[in-house]
C-alpha positions in Angstrom: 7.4 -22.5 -25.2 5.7 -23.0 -22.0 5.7 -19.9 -19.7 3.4 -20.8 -17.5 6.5 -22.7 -15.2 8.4 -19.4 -15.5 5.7 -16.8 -14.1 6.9 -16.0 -11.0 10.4 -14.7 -12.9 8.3 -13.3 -15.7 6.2 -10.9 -12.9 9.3 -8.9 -12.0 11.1 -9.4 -15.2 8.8 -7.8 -17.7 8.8 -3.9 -15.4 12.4 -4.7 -14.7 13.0 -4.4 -18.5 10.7 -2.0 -19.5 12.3 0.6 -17.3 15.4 0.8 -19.5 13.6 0.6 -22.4 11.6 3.7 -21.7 15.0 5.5 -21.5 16.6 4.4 -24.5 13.4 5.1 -26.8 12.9 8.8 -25.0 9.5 9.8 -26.9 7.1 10.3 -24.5 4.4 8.4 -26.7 6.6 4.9 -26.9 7.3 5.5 -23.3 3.9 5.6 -22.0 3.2 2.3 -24.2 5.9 0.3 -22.9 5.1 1.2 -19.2 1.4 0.6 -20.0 2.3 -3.0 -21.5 4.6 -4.0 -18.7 2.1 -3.1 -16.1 -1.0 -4.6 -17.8 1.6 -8.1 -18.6 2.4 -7.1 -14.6 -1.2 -7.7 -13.8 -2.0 -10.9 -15.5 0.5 -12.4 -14.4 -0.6 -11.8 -10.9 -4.0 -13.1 -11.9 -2.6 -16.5 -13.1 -0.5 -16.4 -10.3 -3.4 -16.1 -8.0 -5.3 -19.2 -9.8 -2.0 -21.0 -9.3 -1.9 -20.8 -5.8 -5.6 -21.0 -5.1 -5.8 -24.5 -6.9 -2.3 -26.1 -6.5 -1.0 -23.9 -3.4 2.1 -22.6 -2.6 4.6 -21.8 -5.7 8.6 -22.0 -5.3 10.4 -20.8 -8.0 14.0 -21.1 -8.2 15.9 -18.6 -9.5 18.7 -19.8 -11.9 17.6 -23.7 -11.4 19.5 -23.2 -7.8 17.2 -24.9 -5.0 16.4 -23.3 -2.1 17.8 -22.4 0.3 21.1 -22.3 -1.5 20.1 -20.1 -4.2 17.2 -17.1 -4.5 14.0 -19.0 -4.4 10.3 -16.7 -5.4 7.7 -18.0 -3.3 4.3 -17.1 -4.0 1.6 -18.3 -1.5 -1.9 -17.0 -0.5 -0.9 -14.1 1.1 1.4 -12.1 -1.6 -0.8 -13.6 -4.2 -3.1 -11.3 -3.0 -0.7 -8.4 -2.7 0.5 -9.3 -6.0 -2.8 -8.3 -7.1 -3.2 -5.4 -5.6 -0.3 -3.5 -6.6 0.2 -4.9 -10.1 -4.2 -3.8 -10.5 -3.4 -0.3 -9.0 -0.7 -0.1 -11.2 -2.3 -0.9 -14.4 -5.1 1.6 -13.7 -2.7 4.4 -12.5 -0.5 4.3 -15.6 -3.2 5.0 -18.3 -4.7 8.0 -15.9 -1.0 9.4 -15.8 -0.8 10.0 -19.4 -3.5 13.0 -18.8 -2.8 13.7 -15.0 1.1 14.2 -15.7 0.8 16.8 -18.8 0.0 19.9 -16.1 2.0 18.7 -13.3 5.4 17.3 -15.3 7.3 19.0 -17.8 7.0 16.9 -21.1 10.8 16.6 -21.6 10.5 14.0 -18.2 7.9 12.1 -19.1 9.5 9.3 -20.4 12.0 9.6 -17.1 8.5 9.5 -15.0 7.7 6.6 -16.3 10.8 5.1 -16.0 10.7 5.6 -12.7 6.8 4.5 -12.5 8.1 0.7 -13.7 11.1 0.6 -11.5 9.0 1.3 -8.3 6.7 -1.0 -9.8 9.2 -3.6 -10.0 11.1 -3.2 -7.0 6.9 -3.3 -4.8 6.4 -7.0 -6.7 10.1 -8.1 -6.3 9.2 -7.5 -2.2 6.2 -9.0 -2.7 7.3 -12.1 -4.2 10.4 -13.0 -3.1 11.6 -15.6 -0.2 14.7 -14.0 0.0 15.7 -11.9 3.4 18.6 -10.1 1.7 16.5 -9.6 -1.9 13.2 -7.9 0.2 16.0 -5.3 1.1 17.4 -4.9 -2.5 13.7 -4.6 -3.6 13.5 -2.0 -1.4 16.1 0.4 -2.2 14.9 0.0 -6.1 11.1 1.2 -4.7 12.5 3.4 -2.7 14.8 5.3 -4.9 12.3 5.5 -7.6 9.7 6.8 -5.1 12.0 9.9 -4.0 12.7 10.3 -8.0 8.9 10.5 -8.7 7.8 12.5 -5.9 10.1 14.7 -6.5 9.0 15.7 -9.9 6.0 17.7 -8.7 5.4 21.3 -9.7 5.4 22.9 -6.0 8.8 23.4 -4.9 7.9 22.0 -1.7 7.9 18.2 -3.2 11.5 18.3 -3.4 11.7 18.6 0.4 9.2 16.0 1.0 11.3 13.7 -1.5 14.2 14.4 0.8 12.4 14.2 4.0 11.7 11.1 2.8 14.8 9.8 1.5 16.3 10.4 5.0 13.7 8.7 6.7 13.6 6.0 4.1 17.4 5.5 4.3 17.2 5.0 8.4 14.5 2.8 8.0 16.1 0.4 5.4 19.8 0.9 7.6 17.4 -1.1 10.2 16.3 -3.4 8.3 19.7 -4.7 6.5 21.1 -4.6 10.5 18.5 -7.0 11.2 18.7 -9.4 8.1 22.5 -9.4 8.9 22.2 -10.5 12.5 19.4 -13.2 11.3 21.9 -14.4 9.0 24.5 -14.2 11.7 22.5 -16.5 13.6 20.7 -19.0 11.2 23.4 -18.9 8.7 20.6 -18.9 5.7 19.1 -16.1 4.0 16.1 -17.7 2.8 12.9 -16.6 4.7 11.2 -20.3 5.2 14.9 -21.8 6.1 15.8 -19.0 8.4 12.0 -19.8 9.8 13.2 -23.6 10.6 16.7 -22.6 11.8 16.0 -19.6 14.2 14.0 -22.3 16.8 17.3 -23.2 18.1 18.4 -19.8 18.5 15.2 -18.2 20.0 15.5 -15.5 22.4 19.3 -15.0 22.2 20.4 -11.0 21.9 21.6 -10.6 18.5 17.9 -12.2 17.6 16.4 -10.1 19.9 18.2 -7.2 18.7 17.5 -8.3 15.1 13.9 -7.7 15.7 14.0 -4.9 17.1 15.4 -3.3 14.1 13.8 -5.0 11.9 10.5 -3.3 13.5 11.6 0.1 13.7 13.0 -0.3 10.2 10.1 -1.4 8.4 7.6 0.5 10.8 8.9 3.7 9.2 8.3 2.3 5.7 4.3 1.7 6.5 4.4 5.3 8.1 3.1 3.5 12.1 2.5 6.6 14.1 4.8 8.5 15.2 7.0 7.2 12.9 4.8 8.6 9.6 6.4 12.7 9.3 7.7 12.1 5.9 4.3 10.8 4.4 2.3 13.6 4.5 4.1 15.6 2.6 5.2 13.2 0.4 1.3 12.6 -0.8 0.6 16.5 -0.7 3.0 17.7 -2.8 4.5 14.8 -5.5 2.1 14.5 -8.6 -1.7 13.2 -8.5 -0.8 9.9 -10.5 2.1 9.0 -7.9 0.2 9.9 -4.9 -2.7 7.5 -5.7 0.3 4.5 -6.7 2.2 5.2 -3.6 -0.7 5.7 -1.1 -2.8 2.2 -2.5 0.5 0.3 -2.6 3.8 1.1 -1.0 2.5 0.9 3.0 0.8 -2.3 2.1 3.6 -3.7 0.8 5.8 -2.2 4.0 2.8 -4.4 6.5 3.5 -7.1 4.2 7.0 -7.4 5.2 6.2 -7.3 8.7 3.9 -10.1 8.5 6.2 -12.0 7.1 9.4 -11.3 9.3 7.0 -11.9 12.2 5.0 -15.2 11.6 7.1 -16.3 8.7 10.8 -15.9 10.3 10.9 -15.2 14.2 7.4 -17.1 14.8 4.1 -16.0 15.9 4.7 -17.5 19.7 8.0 -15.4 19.8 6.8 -12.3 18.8 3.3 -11.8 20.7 3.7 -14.6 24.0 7.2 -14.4 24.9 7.3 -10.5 24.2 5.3 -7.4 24.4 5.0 -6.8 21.9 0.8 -7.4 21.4 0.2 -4.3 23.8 2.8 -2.1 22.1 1.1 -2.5 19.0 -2.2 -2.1 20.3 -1.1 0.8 21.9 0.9 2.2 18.2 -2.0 1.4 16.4 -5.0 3.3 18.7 -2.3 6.3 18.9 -2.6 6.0 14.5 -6.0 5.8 14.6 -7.1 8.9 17.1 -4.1 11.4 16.9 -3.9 11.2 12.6 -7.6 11.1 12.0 -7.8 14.0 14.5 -4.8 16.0 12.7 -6.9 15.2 9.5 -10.0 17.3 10.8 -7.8 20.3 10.6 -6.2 20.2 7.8 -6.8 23.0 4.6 -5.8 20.8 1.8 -7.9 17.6 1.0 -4.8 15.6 -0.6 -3.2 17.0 3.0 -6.5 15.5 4.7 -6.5 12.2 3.3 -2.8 11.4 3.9 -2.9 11.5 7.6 -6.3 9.5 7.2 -3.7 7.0 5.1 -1.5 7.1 9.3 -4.8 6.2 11.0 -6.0 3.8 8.4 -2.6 1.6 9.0 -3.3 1.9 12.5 -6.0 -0.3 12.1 -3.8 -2.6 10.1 -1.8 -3.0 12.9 -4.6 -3.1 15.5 -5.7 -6.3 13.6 -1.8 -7.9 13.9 -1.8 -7.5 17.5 -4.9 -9.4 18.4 -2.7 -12.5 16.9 -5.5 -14.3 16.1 -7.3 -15.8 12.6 -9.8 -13.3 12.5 -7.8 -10.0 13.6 -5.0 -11.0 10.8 -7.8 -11.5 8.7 -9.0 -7.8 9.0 -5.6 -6.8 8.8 -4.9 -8.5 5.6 -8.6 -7.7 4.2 -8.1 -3.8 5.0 -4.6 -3.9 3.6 -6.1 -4.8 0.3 -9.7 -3.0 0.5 -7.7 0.3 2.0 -5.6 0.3 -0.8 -8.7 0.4 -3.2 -10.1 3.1 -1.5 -6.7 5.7 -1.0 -6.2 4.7 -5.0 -9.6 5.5 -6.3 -9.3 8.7 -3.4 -6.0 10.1 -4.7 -6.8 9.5 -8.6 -10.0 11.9 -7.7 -8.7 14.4 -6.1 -6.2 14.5 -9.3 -9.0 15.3 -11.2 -10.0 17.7 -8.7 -6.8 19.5 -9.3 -7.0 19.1 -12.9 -10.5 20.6 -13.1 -10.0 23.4 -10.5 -6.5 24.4 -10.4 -6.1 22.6 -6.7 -7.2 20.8 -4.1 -7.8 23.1 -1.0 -10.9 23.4 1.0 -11.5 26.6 -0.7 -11.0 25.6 -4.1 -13.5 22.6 -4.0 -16.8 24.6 -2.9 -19.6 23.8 -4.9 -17.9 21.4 -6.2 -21.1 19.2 -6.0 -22.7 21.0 -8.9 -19.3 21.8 -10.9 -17.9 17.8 -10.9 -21.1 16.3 -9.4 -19.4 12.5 -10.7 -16.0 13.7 -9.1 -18.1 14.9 -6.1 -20.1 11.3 -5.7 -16.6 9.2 -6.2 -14.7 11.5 -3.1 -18.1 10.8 -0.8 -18.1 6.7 -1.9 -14.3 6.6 -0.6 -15.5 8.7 2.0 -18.0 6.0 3.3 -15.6 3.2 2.9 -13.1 4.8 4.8 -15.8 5.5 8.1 -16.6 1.4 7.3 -20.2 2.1 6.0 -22.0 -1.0 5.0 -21.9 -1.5 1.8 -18.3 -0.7 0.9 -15.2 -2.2 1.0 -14.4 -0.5 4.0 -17.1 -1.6 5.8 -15.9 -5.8 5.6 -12.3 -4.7 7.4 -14.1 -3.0 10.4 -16.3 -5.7 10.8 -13.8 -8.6 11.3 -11.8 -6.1 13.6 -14.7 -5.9 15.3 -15.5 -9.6 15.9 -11.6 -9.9 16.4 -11.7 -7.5 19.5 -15.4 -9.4 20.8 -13.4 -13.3 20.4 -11.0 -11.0 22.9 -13.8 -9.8 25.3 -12.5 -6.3 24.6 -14.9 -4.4 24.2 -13.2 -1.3 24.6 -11.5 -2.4 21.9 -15.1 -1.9 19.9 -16.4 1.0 21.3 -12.2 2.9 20.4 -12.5 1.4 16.9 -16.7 3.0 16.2 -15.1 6.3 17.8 -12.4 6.4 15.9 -14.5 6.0 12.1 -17.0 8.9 13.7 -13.7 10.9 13.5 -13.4 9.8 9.9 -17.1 11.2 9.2 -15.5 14.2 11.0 -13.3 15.1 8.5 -15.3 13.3 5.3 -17.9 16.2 6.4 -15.6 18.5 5.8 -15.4 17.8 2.1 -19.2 17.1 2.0 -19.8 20.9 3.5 -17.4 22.4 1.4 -18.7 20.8 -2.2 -22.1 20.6 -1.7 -23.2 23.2 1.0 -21.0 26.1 -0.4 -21.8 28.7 -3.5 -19.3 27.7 -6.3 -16.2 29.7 -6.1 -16.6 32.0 -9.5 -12.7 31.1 -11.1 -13.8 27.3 -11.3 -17.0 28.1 -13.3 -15.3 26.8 -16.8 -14.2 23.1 -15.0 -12.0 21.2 -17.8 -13.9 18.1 -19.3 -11.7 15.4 -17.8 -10.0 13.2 -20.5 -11.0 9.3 -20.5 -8.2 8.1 -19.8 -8.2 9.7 -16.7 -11.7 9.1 -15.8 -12.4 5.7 -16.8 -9.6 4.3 -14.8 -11.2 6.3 -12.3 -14.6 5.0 -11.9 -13.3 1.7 -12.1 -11.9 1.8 -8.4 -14.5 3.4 -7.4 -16.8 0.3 -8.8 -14.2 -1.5 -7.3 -15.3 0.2 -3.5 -18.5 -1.4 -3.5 -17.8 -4.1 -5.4 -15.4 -5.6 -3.0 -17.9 -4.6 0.3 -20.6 -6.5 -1.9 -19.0 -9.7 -2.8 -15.9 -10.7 -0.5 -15.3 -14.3 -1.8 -12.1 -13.2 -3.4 -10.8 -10.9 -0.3 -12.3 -12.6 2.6 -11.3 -15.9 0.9 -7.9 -15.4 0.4 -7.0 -13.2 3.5 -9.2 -16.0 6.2 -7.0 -19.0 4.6 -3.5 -16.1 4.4 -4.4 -15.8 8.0 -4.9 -19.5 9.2 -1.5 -20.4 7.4 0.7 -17.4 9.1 -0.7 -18.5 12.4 0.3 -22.6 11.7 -3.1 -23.5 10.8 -4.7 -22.3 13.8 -8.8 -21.5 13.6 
């Protein structure tokens, strides 16, 4: 039998079945397998799916034989191939590195429920990633959203279970907003399907319930990716749920929120509706500098490095957004690049500063002194994602600033330059303070006897971190795929 015809059902499918699975074989062992499988099958797929696309372009896939826009159609072009990528790869890495990560931070009689959950957010990420369907993104959601709460919730500090419910409330506004403004779309335009309700909504531009429909559908999905102000529950949610799901959530589940609003906004309501007939370029310029100064400023001051690097996660999707409102080829371009190069670096980050907390007992300023000479590879990794988070050359961080940069000269802003090279010396700001602490301080005497860290926790490990200056080496595949993502959301424009 032929799958290759069926592998845009096949991508959601396979994590969609393993999560019950996991539940109805219990032991921890068969658990971990059948997650592991699923995400690795999850991560092919997105590979050939990739290929697809980049030879043979845009896939529709329609669900049940039903042609769009009647039925659920899967569309798969070269922007969510990328995204498909992204989150299936972090995936496939994280699951491996939480066998070890989990055993002090879960008890062992969840395991198989954590990873239950693990494939069920996995699922519901790549079912918003890949679907052309308004009403499916939101259904998509919920699944991602609901298993996120589950799995942040299961950390050991007591304190996760308010983040999980600071974050379910949040979450639950956010995605009220969003089905509001599918519902007056499909008011309007009568369809469902993203690419129809693209065509249709031309002849109902600039009405109310439109007007009104984006509106919510930008708050909604604005507190999703965690734009400033609208980031409180994140924080906490990354400090305090376990190491294995802060590095999944913070490398995939913002990326996948920007994603949606790239493709409500240049996809459904239209580029020229959005950013000429609106304000909504300076708002987001404005959003996105507030991100970028007030987080990495609030990150400067903050005790706890997990703590530290989650409000670096608000000022890095500030300049996500900074990219989207110069509404041109080579700002979206940035944006698209640092959506998939940020999410890299948080991932390779968060799975660090697990070991960190495996290795010391925590991930405080205090507990990480000397830290140089007690984890030195450990040590090295943090600094790496360090640099590509300040966009040093030679790291994937350092290919995202640079477009933005050339995106704000093709402007004549140069403001615009000079905010975003003082905002990344506020990154070095707050980088420094992890560089002081592990290799300018004595070592703290209880770390002396550091745990060896397990291999399946470290391999996965080093391989993002690889992956840091890999990607700010050799950009065919991220440059190439974002630059032609970019010219198609803006109609082919150069």
């Amino acid at each position: 039998m032929n799958l290759a015809p069926h592998l845009p059902a096949l991508q959601v499918v396979i994590p969609l079945i393993a999560a019950p699975l996991t539940v109805l074989l219990r032991r921890r062992s068969v658990a971990f397998t059948v997650a592991l499988l699923a995400s690795w099958a999850a991560f092919g797929i997105s590979i050939l799916l990739w290929l697809q696309v980049t030879h043979n372009g845009t896939i529709s896939y329609a669900i049940g034989s039903w042609p769009a826009p009647w039925g659920i159609e899967y569309r798969v072009d070269r922007l969510n191939s990328l995204l498909l990528v992204l989150v299936s790869g972090i995936a496939a890495l994280v699951l491996p590195y939480s066998r070890a990560s989990i055993e002090s931070e879960v008890p062992p009689e969840q395991h198989y429920l954590f990873y239950t959950m693990f494939v069920l957010c996995l699922t519901g990420l790549l079912g918003i990633s890949i679907t052309g369907d308004a009403f499916n993104i939101f259904v998509f959601l919920e699944v991602s959203s609901l298993s996120a709460y589950v799995l942040i919730a299961l950390g050991r500090d007591r304190r996760a279970l308010f983040a999980a419910y600071q974050y379910l409330l949040m979450g639950s506004i956010g995605a009220t907003f969003l089905v509001i403004g599918i519902g007056l779309l499909y008011l309007m335009t009568g369809t469902l399907n993203l690419a129809d309700m693209g065509q249709r909504i031309a002849s109902v531009q600039g009405t109310r319930p439109i007007l009104a429909a984006l509106a919510f559908i930008t708050v909604g999905v604005s507190l999703k990716l965690a734009l400033f102000p609208l980031h409180q529950w994140l924080p906490n949610a990354y400090t305090f749920a376990p190491s294995a799901v802060s590095a999944f959530l913070a490398a995939t589940a913002t990326k996948v929120a920007v994603y949606v609003l790239l493709r409500f906004y240049f996809t459904v309501f239209g580029e020229s509706a959005v950013f000429s007939k609106l304000p909504m370029e300076e708002m987001m310029l404005l959003l996105a500098l507030a991100g970028m100064f007030a987080a990495s400023t609030l990150a400067i001051f903050q005790t706890d490095l997990k703590r530290l690097f989650a409000y670096s996660s608000v000022a890095q999707i500030g300049y996500i957004i900074l990219g989207m409102s110069f509404d041109s080829v080579s700002g979206l371009t940035a944006s698209i690049v640092h959506l998939f190069n940020h999410g890299v670096t948080k991932g390779a980050i968060f799975m660090l500063l697990g070991c960190v907390a495996l290795g010391t007992g925590g991930t405080s300023l205090a507990r990480v002194q000397g830290l140089g000479k007690r984890m030195p590879l450990t040590s090295f990794g943090i600094v790496v994602g360090g640099l590509s988070l300040m966009g040093v050359p030679g790291t994937a961080g350092f290919i995202s600033k640079w477009y933005l940069l050339l995106a704000a000269l093709e402007k004549g802003q140069w403001w615009l330059v000079f905010a975003i090279v003082l905002s990344s010396l506020l990154a070095a700001a707050y980088v420094w303070r992890f560089v002081e602490a592990a290799y300018f301080r004595e070592p703290r005497k209880d770390t002396e006897n550091v745990a060896a860290m397990p291999w399946l926790m470290s391999i996965p490990t080093a391989i993002l971190v690889i992956a840091i200056v890999y990607f700010g080496l050799d950009t065919s595949f991220t440059i190439g795929t974002a630059s032609e993502a970019a010219a198609s959301l803006l109609g082919g424009r150069s």
